[in-house]
DSSP file (Angstrom, degrees, kcal/mol; ACC not computed):
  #  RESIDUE AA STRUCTURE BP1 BP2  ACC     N-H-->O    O-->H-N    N-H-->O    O-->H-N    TCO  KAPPA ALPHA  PHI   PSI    X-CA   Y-CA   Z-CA
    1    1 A X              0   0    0      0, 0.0     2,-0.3     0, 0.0   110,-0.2   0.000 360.0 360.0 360.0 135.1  -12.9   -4.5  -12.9
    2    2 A X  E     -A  110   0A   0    108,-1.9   108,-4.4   106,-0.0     2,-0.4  -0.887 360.0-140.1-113.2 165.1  -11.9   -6.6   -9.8
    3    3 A X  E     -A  109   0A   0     -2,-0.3   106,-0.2   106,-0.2     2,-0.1  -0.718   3.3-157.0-136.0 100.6  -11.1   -5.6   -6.3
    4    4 A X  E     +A  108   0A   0    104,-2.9   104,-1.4    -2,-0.4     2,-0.4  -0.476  25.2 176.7 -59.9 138.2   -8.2   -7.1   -4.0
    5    5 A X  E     +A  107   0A   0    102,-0.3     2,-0.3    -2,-0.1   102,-0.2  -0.929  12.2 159.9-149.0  93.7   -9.0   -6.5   -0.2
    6    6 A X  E     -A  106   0A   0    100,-2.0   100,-2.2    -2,-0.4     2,-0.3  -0.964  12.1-170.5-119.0 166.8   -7.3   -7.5    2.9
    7    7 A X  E     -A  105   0A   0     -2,-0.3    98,-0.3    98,-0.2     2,-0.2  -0.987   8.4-177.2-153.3 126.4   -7.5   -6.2    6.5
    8    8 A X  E     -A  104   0A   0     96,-2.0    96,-2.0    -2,-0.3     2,-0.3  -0.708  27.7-125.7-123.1 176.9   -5.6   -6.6    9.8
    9    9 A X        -     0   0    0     -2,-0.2     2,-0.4    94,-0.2    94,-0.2  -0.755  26.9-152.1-118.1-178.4   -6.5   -5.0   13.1
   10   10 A X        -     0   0    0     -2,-0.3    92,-2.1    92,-0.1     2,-1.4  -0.962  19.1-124.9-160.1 107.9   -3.5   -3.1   14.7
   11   11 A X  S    S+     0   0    0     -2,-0.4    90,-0.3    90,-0.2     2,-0.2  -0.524  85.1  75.7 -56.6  60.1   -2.7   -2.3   18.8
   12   12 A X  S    S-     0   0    0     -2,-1.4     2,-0.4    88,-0.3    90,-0.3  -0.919  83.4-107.9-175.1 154.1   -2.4    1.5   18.2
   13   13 A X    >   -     0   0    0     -2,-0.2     3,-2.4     1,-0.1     5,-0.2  -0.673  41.8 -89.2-106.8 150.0   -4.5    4.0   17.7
   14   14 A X  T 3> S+     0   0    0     -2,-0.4     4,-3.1     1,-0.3     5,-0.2   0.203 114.2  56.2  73.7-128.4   -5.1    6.0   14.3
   15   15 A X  T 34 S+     0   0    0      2,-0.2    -1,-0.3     1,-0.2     4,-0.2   0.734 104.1  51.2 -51.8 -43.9   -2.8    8.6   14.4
   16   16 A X  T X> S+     0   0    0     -3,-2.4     3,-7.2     2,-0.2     4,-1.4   0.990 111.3  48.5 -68.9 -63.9    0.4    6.4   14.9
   17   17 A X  H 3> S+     0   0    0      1,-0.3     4,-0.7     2,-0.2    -2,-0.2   0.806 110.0  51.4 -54.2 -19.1   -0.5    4.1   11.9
   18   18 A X  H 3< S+     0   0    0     -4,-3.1     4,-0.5     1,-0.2    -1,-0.3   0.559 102.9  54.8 -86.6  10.1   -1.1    6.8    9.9
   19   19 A X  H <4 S+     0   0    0     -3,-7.2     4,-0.2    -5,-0.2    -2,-0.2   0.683 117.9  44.9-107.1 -18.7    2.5    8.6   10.8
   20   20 A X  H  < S+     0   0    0     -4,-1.4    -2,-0.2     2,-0.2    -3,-0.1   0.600 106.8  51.2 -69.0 -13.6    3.9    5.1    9.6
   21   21 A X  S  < S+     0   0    0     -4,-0.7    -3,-0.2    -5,-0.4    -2,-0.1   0.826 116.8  39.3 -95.4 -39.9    2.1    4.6    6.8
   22   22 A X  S    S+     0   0    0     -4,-0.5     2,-1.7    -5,-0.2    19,-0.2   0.322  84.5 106.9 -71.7  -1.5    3.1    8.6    5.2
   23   23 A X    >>  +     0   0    0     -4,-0.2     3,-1.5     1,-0.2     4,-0.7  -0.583  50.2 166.1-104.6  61.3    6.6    8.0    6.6
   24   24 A X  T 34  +     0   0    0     -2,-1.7    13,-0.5     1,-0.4     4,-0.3   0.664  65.7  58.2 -81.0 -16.9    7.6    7.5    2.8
   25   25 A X  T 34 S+     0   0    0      1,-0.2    -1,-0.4    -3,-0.2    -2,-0.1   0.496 105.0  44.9-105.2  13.1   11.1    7.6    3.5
   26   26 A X  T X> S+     0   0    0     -3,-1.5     3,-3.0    -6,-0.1     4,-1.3   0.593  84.0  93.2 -94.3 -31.4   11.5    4.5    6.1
   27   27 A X  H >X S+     0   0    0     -4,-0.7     4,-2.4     1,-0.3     3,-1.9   0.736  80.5  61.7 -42.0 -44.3    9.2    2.1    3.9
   28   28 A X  H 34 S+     0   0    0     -4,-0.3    -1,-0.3     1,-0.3    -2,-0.1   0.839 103.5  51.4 -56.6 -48.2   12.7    1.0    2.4
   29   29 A X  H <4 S-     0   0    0     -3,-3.0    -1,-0.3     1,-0.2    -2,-0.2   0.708 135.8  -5.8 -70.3 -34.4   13.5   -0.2    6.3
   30   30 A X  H << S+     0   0    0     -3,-1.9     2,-0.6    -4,-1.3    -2,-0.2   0.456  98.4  97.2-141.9  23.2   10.2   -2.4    6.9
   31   31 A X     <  -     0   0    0     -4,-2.4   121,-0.3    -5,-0.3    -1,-0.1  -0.972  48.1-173.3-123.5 121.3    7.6   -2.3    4.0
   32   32 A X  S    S+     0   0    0     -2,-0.6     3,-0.2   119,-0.2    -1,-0.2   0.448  82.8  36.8 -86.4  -4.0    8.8   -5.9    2.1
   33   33 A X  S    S+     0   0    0      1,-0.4    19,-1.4    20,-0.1     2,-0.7   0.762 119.7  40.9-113.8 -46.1    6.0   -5.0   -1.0
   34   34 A X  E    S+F   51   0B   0     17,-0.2    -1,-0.4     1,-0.1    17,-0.2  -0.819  80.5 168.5 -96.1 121.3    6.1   -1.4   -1.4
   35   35 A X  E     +     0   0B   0     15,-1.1     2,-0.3    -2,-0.7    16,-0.2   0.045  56.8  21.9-149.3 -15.1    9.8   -1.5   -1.0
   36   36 A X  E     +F   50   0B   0     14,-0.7    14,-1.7    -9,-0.1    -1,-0.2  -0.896  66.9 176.9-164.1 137.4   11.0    2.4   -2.2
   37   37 A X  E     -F   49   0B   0    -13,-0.5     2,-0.4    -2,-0.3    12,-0.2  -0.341   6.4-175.0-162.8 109.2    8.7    5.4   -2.2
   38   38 A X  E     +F   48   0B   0     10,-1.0    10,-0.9    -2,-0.1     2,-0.2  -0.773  40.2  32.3-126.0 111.2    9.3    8.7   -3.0
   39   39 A X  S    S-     0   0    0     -2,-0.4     2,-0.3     8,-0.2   -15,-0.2  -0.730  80.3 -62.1 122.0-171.8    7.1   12.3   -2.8
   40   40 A X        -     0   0    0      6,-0.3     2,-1.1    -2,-0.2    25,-0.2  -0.698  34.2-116.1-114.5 150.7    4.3   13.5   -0.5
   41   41 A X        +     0   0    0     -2,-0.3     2,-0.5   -19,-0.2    -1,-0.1  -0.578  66.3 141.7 -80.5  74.4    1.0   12.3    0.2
   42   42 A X    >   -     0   0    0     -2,-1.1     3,-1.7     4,-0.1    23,-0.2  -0.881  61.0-114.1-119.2  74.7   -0.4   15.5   -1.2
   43   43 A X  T 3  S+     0   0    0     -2,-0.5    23,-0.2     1,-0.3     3,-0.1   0.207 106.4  27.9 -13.5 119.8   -3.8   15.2   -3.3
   44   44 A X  T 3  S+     0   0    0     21,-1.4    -1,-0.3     1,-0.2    22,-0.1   0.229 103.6 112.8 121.5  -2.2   -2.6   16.3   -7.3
   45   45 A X    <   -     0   0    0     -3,-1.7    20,-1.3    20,-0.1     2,-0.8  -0.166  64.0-128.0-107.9-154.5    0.9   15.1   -6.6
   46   46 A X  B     -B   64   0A   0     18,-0.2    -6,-0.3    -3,-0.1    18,-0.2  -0.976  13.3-148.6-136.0 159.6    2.7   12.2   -8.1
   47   47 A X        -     0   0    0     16,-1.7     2,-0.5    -2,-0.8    -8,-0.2  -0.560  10.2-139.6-110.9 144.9    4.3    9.7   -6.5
   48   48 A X  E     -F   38   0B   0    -10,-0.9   -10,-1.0    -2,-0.2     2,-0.3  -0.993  37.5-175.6-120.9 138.8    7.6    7.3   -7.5
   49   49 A X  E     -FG  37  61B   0     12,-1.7    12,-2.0    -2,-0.5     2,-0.4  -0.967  25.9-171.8-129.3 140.6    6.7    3.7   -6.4
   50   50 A X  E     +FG  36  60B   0    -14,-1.7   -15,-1.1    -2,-0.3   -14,-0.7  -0.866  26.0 162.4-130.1 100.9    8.6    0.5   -6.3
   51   51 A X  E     +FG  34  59B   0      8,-2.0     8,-0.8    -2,-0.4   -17,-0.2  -0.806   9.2 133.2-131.2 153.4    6.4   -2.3   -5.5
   52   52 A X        -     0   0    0    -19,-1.4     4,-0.1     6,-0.2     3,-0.0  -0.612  43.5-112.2 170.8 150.8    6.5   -5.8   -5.8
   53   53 A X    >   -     0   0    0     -2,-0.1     3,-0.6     2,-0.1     5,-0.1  -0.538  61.7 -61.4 -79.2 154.6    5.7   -9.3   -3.3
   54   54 A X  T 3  S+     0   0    0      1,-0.2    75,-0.1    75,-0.1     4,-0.1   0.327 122.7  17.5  -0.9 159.1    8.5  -11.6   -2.1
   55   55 A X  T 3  S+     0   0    0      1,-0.1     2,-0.3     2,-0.1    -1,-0.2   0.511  99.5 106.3   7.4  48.9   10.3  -13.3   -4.7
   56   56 A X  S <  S-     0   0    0     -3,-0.6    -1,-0.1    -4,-0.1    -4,-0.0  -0.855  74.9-120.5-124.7-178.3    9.3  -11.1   -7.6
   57   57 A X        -     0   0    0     -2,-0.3     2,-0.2     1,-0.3    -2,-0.1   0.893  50.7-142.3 -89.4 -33.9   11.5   -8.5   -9.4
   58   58 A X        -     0   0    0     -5,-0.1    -1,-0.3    -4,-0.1    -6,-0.2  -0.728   8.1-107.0 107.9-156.2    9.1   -5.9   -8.5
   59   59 A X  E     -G   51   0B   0     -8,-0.8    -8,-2.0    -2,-0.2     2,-0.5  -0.827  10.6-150.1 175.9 123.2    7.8   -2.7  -10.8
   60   60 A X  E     +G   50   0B   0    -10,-0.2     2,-0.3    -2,-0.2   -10,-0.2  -0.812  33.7 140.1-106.6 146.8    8.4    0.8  -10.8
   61   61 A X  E     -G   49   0B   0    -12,-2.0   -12,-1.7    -2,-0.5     2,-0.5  -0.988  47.2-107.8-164.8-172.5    5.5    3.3  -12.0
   62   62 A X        -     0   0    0     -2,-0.3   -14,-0.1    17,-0.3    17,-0.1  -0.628  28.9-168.4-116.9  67.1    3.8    7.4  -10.8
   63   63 A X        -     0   0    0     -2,-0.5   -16,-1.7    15,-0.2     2,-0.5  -0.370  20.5-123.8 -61.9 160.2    0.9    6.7   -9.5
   64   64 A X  E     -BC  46  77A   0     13,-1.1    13,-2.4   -18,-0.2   -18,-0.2  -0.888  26.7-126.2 -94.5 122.1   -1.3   10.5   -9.0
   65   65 A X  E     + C   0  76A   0    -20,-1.3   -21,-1.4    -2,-0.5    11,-0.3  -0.528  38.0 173.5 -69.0 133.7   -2.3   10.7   -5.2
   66   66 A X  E     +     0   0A   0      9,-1.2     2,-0.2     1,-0.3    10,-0.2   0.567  56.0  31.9-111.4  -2.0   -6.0   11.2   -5.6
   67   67 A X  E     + C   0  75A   0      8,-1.4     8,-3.6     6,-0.1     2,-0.4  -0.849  55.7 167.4-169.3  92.1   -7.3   11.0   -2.0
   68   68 A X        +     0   0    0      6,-0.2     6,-0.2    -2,-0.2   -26,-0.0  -0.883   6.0 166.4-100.2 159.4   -5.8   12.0    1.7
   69   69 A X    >   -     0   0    0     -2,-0.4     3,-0.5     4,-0.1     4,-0.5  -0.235  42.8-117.1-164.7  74.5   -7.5   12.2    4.7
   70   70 A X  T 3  S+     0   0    0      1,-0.2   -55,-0.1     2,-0.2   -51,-0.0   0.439 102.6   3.0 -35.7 129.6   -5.1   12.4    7.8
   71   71 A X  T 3  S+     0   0    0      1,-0.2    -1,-0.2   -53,-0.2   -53,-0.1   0.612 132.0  59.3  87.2   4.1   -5.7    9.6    9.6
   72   72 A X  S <  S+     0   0    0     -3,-0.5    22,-1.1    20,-0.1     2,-0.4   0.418  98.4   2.0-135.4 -66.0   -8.4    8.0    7.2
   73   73 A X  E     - D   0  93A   0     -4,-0.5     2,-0.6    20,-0.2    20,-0.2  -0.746  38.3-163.5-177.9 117.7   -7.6    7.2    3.6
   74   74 A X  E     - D   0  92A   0     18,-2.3    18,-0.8    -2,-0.4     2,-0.3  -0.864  23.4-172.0-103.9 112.7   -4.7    7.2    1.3
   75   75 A X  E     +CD  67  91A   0     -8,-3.6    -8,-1.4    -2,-0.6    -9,-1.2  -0.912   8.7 168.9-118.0 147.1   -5.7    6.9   -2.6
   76   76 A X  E     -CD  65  90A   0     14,-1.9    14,-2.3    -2,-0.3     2,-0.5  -0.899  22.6-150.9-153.6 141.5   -3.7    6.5   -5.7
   77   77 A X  E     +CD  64  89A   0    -13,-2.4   -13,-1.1    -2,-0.2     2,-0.3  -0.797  21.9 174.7-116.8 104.1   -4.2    5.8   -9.2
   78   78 A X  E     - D   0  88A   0     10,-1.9    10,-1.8    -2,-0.5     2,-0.4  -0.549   7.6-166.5 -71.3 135.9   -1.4    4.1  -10.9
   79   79 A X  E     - D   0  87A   0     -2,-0.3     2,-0.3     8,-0.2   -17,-0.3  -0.991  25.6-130.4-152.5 150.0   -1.4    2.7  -14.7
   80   80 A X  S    S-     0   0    0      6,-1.0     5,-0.3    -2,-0.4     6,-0.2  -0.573  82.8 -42.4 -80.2 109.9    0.6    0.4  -17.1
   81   81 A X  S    S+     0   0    0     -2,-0.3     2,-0.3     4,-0.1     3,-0.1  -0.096 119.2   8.9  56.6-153.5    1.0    2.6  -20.0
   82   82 A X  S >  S-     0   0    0      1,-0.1     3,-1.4     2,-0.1     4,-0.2  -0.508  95.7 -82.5 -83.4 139.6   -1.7    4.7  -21.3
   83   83 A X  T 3  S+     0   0    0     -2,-0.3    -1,-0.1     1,-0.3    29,-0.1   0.075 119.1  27.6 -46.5 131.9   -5.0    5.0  -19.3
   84   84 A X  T 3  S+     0   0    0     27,-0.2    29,-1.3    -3,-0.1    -1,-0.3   0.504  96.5  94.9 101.2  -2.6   -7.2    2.1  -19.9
   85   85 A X  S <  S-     0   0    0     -3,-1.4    29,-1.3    -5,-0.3    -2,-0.1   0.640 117.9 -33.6-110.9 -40.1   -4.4   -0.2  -20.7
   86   86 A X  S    S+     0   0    0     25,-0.2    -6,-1.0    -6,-0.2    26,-0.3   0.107  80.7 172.5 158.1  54.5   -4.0   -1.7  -17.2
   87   87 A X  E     -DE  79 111A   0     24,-2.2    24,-1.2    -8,-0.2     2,-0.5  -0.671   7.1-173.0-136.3 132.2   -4.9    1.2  -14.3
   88   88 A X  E     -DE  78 110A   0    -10,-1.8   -10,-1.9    22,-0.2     2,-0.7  -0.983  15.0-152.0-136.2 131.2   -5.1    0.4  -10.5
   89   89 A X  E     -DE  77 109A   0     20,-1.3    20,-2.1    -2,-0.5     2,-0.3  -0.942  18.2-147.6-116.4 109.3   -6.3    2.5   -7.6
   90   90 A X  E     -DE  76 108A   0    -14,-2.3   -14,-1.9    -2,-0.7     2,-0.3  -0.651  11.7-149.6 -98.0 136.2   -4.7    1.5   -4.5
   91   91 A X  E     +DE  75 107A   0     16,-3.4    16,-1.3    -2,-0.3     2,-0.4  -0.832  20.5 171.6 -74.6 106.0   -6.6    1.9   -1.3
   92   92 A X  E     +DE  74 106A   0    -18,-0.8   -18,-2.3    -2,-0.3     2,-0.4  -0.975  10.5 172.0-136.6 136.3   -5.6    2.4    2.0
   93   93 A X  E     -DE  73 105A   0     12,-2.7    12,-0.6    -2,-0.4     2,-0.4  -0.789  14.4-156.8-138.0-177.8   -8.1    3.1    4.8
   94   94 A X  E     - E   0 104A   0    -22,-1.1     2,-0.2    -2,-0.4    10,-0.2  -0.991  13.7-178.6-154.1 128.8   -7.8    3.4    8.7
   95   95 A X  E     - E   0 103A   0      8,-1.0     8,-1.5    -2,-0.4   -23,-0.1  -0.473  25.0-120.6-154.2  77.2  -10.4    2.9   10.8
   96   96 A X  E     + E   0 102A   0      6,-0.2     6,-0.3    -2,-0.2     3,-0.1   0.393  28.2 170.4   0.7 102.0  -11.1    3.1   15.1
   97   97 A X        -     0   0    0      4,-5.3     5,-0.2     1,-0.7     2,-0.2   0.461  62.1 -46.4-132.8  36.9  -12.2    0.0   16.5
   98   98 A X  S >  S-     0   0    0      3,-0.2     3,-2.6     0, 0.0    -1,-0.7  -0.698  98.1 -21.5 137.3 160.8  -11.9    0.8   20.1
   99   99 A X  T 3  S-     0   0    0      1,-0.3     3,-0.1    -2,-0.2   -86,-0.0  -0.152 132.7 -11.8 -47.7  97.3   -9.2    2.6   22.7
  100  100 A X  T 3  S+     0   0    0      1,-0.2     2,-0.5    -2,-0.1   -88,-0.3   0.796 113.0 115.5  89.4  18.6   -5.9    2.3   20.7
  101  101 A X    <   -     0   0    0     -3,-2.6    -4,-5.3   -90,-0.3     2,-0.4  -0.971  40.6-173.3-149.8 116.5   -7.0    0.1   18.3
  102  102 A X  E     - E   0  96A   0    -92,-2.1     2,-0.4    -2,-0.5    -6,-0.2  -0.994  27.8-141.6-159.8 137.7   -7.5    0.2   14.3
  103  103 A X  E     - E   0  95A   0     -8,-1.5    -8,-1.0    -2,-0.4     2,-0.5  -0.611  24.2-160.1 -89.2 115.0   -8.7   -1.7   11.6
  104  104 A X  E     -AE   8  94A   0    -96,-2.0   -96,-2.0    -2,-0.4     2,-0.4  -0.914  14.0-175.6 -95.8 118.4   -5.9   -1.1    8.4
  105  105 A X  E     -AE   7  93A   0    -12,-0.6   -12,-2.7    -2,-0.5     2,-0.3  -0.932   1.6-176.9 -98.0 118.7   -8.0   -2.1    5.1
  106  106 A X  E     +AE   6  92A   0   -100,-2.2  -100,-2.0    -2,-0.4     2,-0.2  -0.958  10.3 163.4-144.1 160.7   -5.8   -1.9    1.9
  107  107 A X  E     -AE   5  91A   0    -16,-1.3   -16,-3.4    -2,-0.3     2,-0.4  -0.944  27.9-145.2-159.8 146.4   -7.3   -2.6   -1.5
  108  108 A X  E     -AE   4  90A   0   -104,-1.4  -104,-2.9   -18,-0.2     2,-0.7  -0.981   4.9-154.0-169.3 110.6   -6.8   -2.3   -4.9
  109  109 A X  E     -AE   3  89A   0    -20,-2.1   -20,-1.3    -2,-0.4     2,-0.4  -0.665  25.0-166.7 -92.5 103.5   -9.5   -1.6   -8.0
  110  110 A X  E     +AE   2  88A   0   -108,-4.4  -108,-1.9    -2,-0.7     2,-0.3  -0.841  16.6 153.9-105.1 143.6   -8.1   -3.0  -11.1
  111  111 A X  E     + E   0  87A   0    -24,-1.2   -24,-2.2    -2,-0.4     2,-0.4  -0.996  10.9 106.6-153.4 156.3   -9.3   -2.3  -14.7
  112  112 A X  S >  S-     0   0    0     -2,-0.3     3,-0.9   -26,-0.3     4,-0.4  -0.778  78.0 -90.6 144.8 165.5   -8.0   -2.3  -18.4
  113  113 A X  T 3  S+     0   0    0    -29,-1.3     3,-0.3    -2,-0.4   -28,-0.1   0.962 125.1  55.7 -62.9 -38.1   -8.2   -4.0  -21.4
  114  114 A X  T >> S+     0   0    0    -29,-1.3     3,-1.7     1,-0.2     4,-1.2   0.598  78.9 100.0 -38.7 -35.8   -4.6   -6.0  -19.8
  115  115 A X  H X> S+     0   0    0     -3,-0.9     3,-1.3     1,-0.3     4,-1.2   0.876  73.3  53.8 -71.8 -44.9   -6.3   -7.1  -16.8
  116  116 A X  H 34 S+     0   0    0     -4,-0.4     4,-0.3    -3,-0.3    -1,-0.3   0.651 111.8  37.9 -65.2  -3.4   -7.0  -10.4  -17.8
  117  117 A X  H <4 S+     0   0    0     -3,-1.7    -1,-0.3     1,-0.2    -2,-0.2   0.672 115.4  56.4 -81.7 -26.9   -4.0  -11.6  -18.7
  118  118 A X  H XX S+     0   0    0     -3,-1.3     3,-2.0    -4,-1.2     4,-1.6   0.642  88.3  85.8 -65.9 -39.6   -2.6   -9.7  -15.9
  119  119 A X  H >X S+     0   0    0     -4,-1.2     4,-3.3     1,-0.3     3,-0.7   0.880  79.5  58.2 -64.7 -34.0   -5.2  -11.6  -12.9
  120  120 A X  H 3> S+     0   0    0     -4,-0.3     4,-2.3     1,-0.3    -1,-0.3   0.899 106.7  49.0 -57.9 -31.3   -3.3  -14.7  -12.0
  121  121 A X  H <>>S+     0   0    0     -3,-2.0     4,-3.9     1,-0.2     5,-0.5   0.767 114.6  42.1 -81.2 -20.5   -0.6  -12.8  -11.1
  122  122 A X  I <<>S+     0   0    0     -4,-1.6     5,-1.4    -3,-0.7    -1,-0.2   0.698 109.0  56.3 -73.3 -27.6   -2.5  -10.4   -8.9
  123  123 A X  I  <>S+     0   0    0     -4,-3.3     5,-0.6     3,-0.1    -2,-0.2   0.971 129.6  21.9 -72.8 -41.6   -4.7  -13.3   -7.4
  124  124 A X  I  X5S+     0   0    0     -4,-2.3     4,-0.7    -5,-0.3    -2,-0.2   0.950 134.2  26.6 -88.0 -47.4   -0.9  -14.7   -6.4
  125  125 A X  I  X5S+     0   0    0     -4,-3.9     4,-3.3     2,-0.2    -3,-0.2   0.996 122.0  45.3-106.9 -62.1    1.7  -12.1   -6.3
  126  126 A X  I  ><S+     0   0    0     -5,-0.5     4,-2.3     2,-0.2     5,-0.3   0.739 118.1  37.2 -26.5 -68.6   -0.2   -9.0   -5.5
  127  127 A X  I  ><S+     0   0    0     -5,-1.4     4,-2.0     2,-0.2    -1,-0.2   0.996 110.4  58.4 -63.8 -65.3   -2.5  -10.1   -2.7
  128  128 A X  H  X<S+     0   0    0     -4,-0.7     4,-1.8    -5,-0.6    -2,-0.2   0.892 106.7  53.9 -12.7 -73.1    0.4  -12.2   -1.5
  129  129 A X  H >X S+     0   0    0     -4,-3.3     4,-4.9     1,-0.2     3,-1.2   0.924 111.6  48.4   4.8 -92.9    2.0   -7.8   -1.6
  130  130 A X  H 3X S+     0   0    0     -4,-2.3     4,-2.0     1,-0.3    -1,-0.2   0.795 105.5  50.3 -39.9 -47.3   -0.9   -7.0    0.6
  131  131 A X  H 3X S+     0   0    0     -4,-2.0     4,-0.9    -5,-0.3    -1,-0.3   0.930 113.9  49.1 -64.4 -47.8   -0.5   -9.8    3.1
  132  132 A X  H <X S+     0   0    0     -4,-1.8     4,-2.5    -3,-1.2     5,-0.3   0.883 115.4  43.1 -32.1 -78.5    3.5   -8.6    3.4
  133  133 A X  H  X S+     0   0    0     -4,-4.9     4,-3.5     1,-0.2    -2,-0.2   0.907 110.5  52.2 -53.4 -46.9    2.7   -5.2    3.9
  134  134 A X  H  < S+     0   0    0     -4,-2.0     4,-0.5    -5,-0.2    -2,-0.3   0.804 111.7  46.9 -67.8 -42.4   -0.2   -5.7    6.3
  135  135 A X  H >X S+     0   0    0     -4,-0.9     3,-2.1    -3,-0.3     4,-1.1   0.983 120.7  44.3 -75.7 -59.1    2.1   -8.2    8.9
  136  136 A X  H 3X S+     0   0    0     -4,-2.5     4,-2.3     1,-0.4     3,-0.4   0.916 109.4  48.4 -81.4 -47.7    4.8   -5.5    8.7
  137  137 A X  H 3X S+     0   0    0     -4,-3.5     4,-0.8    -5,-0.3    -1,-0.4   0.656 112.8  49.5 -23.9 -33.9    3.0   -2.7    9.0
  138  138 A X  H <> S+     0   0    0     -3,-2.1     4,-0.6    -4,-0.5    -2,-0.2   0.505 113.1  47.3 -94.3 -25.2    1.4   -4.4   12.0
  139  139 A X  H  X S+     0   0    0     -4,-1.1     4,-2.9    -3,-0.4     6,-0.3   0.969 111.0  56.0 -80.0 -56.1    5.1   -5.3   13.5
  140  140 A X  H  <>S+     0   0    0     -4,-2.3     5,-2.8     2,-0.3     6,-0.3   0.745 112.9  38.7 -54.1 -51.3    6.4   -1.5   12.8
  141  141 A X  H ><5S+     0   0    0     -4,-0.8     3,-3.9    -5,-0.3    -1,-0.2   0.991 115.9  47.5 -65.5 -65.7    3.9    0.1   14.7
  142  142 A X  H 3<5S+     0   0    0     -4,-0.6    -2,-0.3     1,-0.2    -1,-0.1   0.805 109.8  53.6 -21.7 -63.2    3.6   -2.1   17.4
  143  143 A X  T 3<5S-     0   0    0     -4,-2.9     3,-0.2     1,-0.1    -1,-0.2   0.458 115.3-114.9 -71.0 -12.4    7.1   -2.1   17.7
  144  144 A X  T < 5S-     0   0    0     -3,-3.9    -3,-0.2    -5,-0.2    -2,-0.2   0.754  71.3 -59.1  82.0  10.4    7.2    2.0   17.9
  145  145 A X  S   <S+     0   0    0     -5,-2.8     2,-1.1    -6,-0.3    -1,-0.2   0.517 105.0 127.6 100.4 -19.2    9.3    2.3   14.4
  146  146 A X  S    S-     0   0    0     -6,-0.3    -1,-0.1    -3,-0.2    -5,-0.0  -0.464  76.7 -28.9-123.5 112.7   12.0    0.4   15.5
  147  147 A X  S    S+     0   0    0     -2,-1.1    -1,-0.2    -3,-0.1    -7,-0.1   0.247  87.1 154.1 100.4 -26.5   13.5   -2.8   13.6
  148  148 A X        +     0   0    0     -8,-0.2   -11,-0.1    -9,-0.1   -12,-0.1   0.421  37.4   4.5  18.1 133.3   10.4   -3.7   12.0
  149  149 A X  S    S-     0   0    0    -13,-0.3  -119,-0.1     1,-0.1  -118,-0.1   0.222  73.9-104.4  83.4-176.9    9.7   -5.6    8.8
  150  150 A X        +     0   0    0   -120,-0.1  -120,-0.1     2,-0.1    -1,-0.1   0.114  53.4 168.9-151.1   0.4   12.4   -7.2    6.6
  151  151 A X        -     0   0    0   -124,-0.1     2,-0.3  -122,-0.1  -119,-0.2   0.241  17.9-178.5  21.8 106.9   12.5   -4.9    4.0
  152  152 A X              0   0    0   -121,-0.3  -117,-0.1  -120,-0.0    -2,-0.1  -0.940 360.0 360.0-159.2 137.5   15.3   -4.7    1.0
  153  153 A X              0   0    0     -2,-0.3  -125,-0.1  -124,-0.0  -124,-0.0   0.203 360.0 360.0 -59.1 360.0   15.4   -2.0   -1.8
C-alpha cells in the first residue's frame, strides 16, 4: 500500500468548502483533475467519476462512496477491475483552523497486485491531480463560485 497526501489552507470557513466540494454538478466548471462527476455523496451509493491531471487523457471508473460527514470527510473506494487488482480510496477531509479558515487534506490509499507498475505514474500524474484540484478548489471558494478553475470535460 502507499498513500498520496497533500493539503492547502483555505480563507473560508467549513461549511462553504464543503458546499463546493459536494457541488458535483459544477466540478466540470473549475475542478481541472476530477473533471465530470456524477451522483450524490450518499454513503452505499456509487459514483460516475472522470478524473485525470493536466495533460493526460484521464479515466473513467464507480467508485462506492464509503464515508460522509457534512463538513468533515468525503470517502470513496474506487478499483481497476476486480478488487485487489489496483483499488484506491480517495480522501477528502476538512478541518477548522481558526475564524473562517480551513485546512482541505486530500489523499489517496492505493493497493493491488498492479500498483507497482502503476506508481510512477501516481508519484507524477496523480499527485500532480491533487495539486490541480487543491489551487482550484482554493480559487473557487475564495472567489464565491464564480469563474474559478480552468476546467474542461
Amino acid at each position: 500500500m502507499i498513500e498520496m497526501r497533500t493539503e492547502t489552507t483555505i480563507d473560508a470557513p467549513v461549511e462553504r468548502v464543503w458546499q463546493v466540494l459536494t457541488d458535483f454538478e459544477a466540478f466540470p466548471q473549475w475542478n481541472p483533475f476530477i473533471r465530470r462527476i456524477r451522483g450524490a455523496p450518499v454513503e452505499g451509493s456509487r459514483l460516475e467519476v472522470f478524473l485525470g491531471a493536466s495533460g493526460t487523457r484521464g479515466m473513467k471508473f464507480r467508485p462506492k462512496v464509503l464515508t460522509v460527514v457534512p463538513n468533515r470527510e468525503l470517502r470513496w473506494l474506487g478499483r481497476l477491475g476486480l478488487p485487489g487488482l489496483f483499488d484506491g480510496e480517495h480522501i477528502f477531509e476538512l478541518e477548522a483552523i481558526g475564524p473562517g479558515r480551513t485546512k482541505f487534506v486530500q489523499r489517496e490509499r492505493f493497493r493491488g497486485i498492479f500498483l507497482p507498475f502503476l506508481r510512477r505514474s501516481l508519484d507524477r500524474d496523480a499527485r500532480r491531480g491533487f495539486e490541480e484540484m487543491n489551487q482550484a478548489l482554493r480559487e473557487r471558494v475564495v472567489a464565491g463560485g464564480q469563474g474559478a478553475g480552468t476546467a474542461k470535460a
